[in-house]
C-alpha positions in Angstrom: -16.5 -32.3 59.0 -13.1 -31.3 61.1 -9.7 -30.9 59.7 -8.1 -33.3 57.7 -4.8 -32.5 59.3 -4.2 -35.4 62.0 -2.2 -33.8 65.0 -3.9 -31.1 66.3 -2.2 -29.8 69.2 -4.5 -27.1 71.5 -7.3 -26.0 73.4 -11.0 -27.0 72.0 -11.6 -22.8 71.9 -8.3 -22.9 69.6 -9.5 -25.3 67.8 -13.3 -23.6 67.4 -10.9 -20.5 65.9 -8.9 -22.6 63.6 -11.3 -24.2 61.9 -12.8 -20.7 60.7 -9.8 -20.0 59.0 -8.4 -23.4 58.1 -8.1 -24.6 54.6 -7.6 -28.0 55.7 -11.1 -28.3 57.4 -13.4 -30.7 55.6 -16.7 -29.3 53.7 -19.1 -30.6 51.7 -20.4 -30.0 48.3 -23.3 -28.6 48.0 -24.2 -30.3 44.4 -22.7 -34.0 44.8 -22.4 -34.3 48.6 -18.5 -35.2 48.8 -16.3 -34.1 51.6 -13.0 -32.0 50.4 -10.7 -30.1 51.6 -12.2 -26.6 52.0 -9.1 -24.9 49.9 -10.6 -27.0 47.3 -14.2 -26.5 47.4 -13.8 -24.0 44.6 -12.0 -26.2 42.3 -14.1 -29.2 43.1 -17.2 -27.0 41.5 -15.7 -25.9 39.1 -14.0 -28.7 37.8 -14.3 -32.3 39.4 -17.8 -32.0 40.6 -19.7 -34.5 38.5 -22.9 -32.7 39.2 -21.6 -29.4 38.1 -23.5 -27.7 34.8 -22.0 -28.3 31.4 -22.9 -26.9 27.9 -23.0 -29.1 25.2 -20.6 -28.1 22.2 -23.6 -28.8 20.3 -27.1 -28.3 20.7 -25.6 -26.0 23.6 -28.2 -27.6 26.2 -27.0 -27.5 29.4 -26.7 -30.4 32.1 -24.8 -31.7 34.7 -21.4 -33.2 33.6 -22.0 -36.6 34.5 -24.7 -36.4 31.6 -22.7 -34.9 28.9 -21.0 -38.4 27.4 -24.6 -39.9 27.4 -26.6 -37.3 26.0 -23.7 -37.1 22.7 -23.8 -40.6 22.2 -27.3 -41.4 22.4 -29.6 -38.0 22.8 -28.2 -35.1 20.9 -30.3 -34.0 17.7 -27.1 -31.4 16.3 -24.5 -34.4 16.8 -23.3 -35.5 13.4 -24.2 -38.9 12.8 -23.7 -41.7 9.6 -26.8 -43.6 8.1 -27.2 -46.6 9.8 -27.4 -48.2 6.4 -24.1 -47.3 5.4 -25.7 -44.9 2.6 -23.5 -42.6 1.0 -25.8 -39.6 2.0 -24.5 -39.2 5.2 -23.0 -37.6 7.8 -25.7 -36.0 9.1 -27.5 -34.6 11.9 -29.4 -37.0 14.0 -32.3 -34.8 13.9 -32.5 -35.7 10.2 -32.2 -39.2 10.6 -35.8 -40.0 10.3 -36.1 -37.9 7.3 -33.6 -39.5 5.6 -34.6 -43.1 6.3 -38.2 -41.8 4.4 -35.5 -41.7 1.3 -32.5 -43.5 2.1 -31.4 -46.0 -1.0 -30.1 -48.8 1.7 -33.4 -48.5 3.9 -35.1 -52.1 4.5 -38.9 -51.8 3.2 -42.1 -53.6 2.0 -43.1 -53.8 -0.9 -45.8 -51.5 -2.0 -48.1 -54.7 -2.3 -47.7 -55.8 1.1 -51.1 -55.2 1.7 -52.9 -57.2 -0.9 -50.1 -60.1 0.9 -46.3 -59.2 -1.3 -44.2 -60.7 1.9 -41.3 -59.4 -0.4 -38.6 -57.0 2.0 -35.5 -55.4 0.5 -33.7 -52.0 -0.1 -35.1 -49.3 -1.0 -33.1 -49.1 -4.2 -34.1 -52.9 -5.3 -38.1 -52.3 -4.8 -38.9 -51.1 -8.7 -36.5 -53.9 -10.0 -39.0 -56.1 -8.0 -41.8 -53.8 -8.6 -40.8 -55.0 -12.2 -40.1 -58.5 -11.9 -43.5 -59.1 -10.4 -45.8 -57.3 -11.7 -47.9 -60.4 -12.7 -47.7 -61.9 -9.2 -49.1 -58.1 -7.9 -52.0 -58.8 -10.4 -52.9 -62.0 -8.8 -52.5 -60.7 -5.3 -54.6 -57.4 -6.0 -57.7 -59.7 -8.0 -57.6 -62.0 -5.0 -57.7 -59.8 -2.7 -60.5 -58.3 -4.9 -62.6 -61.1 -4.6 
């Protein structure tokens, strides 16, 4: 704490009265702990202060302002997001992303058959065209396994 200006010129006493009234003395935020200039405490909080609450634009949570750039790019449900498969379904909400993967045409999955030992892997569109072209090797997979 004290004054940030650097000549002081008086008694101690004087100086005990001038700091009550001096913008210049040094204070410290109650939130994130750095010294300013008491004139500026108020626009500290309510600007600068990292630690100072926020509302996100969209899921309207609140948090400190540090957080906010985070919590868009990796936490927000109502941020709107694309498919990470580069489907043509998308923007959407991240909240749905889950959902869509379930249906999403460019989603990597196994083939129904993986069980009975299918190693087969591909999109989502391409599994009946392999369901198709191997319906014989699924027969000999499932009566093995049958065995």
């Amino acid at each position: 704490t004290g004054c940030f200006m650097l000549q002081w010129r008086g008694t101690l006493r004087e100086y005990k009265e001038h700091e009550a009234t001096c913008g210049y003395i040094r204070v410290t935020c109650p939130e994130c702990l750095v010294e300013v200039k008491g004139e500026d405490l108020s626009a500290h909080k309510c600007m600068s202060c990292p630690l100072r609450l926020a509302q996100c634009s969209n899921c309207k949570r609140e948090m400190a302002w540090k957080d906010i750039k985070s919590h868009l790019q990796e936490d927000c449900l109502e941020v709107i997001v694309s498919c990470p498969n580069g489907c043509s379904n998308s923007p959407l909400p991240r909240k749905d992303l889950r959902a869509h993967s379930m249906t999403c045409p460019l989603q990597i999955v196994n083939c129904h058959y993986s069980i009975s030992g299918c190693e087969y892997k591909g999109r989502r569109q391409e599994l009946r065209r392999h369901h198709d072209n191997s319906l014989q090797y699924h027969l000999q997979l499932v009566d093995m396994k049958a065995q």
